[in-house]
N, C-alpha and C positions, 0 to 999 in steps of 0.2 A: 649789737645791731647799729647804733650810733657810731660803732669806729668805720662797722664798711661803708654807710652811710657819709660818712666825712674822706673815704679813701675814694667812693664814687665822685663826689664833686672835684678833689683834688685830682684826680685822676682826669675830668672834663679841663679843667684850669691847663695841668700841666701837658695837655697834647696827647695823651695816651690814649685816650677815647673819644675825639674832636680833631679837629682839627691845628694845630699850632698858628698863631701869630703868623709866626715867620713864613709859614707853609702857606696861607691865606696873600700872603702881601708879593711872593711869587705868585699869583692867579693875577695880580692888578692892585690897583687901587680901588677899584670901585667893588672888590671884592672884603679887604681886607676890615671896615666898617661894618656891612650887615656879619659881616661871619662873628668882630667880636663883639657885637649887639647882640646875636643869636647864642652865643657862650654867655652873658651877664643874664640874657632872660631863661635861660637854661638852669642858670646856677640858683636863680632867685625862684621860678617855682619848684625844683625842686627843693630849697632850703623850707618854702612855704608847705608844700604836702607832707613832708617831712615832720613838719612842724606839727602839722594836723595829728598824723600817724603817730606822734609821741604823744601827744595829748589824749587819744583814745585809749592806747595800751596802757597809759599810766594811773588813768581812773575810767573806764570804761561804762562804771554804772552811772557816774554823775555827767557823762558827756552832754551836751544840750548842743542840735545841730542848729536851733535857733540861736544861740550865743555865738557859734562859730559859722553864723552864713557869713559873715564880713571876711573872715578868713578863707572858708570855702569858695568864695565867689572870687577873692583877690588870685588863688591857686589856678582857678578856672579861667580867669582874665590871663595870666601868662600864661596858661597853656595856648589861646587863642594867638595872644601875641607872638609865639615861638613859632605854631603854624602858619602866619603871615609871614614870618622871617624867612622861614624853609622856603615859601613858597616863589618869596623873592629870589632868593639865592637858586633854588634850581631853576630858574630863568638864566641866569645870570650862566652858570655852570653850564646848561646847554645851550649856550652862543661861544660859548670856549670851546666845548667840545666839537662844536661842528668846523672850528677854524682850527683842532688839533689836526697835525699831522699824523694818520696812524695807519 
């Protein structure tokens, strides 16, 4: 579970499942910034849930959600941040689109 786990994030990293660097910096400039803001806050909660999720399965009876609110809250806080990111960027994406020729 850990190896697909670290093949998901390399997989976000490496463009397979994201967007590319390269791919983002063809949209603009002012594209190429939130998108790789939005891949660091992608990669970081999910390394965080991840993190949670291995901590459960590995001892289950001793978990204590009160020990892990700081953690649970910090996973919560980048999912919020990633939603703000998206929400920017599909602004941003449909002012492109409506000046695409199609």
């Amino acid at each position: 579970m850990l190896e697909h786990a670290n093949s998901v994030k390399q997989n976000i990293i490496d463009g397979k499942t994201f967007l590319t660097d390269q791919e983002a910096a063809i949209l603009g400039v002012s594209v190429v910034g939130p998108t790789i803001e939005l891949k660091m806050h992608m990669i970081t909660a999910f390394d965080k849930v991840m993190a949670l999720f291995f901590s459960v399965l590995n001892n289950p009876v001793d978990f204590d959600i009160r020990k892990s609110s700081k953690d649970i809250s910090g996973a919560l806080w980048s999912g919020i941040i990633i939603s703000k990111n998206i929400d920017s960027l599909s602004k941003q994406m449909l002012a492109i689109s409506k000046k695409s020729i199609m």
